[in-house]
N, C-alpha and C positions, 0 to 999 in steps of 0.2 A: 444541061450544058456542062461541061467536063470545064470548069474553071483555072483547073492547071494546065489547059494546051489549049486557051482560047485563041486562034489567030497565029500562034507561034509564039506567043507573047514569052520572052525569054530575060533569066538573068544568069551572068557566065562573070568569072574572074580572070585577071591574067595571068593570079600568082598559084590558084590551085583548079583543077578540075573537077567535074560534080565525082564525086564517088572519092576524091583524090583527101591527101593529107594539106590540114594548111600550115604555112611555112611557120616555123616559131616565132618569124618576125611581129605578128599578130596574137599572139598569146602571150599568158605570164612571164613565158623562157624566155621573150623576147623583149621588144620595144611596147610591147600589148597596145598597139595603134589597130584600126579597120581597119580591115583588106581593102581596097580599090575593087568594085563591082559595078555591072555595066546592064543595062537593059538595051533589050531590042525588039523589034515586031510588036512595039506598044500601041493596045488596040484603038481605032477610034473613039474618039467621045473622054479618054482619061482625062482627067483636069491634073489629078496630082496621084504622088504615090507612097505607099506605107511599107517599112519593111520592119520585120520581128525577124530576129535569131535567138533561136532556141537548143537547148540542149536536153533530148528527153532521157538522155544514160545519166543524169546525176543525181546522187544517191537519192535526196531528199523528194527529187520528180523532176517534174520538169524546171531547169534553169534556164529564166531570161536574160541571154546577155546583150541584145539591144534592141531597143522596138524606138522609132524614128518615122515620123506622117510629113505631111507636106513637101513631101520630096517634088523637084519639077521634073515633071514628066522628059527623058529624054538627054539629062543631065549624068553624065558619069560620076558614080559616088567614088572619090578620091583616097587615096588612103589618107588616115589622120585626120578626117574631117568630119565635119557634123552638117549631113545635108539639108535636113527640115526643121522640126521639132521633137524634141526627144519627153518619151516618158521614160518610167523607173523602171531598174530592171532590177534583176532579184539580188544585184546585191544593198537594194537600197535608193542608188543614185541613177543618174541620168546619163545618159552616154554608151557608148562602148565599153563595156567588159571581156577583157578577151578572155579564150576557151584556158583552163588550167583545173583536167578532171585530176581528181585524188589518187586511183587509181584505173589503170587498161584505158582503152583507148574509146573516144566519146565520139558522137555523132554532133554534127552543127548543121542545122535547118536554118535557109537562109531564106523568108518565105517575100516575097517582093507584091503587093497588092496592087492594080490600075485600078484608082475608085472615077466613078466619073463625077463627083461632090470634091469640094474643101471641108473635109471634116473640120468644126469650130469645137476643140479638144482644145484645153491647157496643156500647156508644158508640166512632165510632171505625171503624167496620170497614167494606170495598168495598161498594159495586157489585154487584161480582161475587158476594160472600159472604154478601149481602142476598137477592138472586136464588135462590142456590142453595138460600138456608133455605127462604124463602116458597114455593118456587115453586108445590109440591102444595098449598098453604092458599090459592090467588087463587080468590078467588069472583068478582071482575068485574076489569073493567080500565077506565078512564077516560083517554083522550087529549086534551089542548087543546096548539095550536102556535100560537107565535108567531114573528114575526121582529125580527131588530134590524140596524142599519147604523149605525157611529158615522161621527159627523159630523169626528170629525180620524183622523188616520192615526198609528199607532205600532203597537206588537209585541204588542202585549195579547192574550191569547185571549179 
């Protein structure tokens, strides 16, 4: 089963399109708040949902800027908010890190998981260790990408 198109199972934004640039308001240049994101056609059976943003263009590999579980299924994630429970993301901390690549312009993977479990994860904890819990409970998978390129140059991921 193709996990990214189970059902239609979809997540879309208002401020940027998949393929599209997201506004500075959401990154370093900006106010570096989340974007506002929405799901839809969420399959039967989801209890809750998990979402990771990721950035696989920075230098070092792949950057985590926010991976967040127990989302309620059906709930529009707002801007500025913090919808479930957050783990760490690579700059350390928990939360939203908005995109601020060093150089050219970066890709952002907004990956949206329908588990049909409450994952029972701490606050706090990888990527990786998110992954490993969920992995057998994804009932669909949901991708939107966006890109960024800051307009001054410094060291920032």
């Amino acid at each position: 089963m193709d996990k990214t198109n189970f059902g239609g199972f979809h997540i879309s934004s208002p401020v940027f399109s998949n393929g599209g640039a997201i506004p500075a308001r959401y990154t370093c240049e900006g106010e570096g708040v989340n974007p506002p994101l929405n799901t839809s056609n969420i399959p039967e059976g989801t209890q809750t949902l998990a979402l990771i943003v990721e950035d696989p263009d920075a230098p070092g590999g792949t950057y985590d800027h926010w991976i967040v579980w127990d989302i309620e299924p059906g709930m529009a994630i707002k801007e500025n908010s913090n919808p479930g429970i957050s783990g760490t993301n690579s700059s350390g901390k928990t939360g939203y890190h908005p995109p601020c690549p060093p150089a050219g312009s970066h890709r952002y993977y907004f990956h949206m998981y329908a588990l049909n479990i409450k994952p029972d994860i701490p606050a706090g904890e990888t990527k990786e260790k998110l992954l490993q819990v969920i992995q057998p409970y994804i009932i669909a998978e949901a991708v939107i990408m966006s890109t960024y390129e800051k307009q001054t140059l410094d060291s920032e991921v």
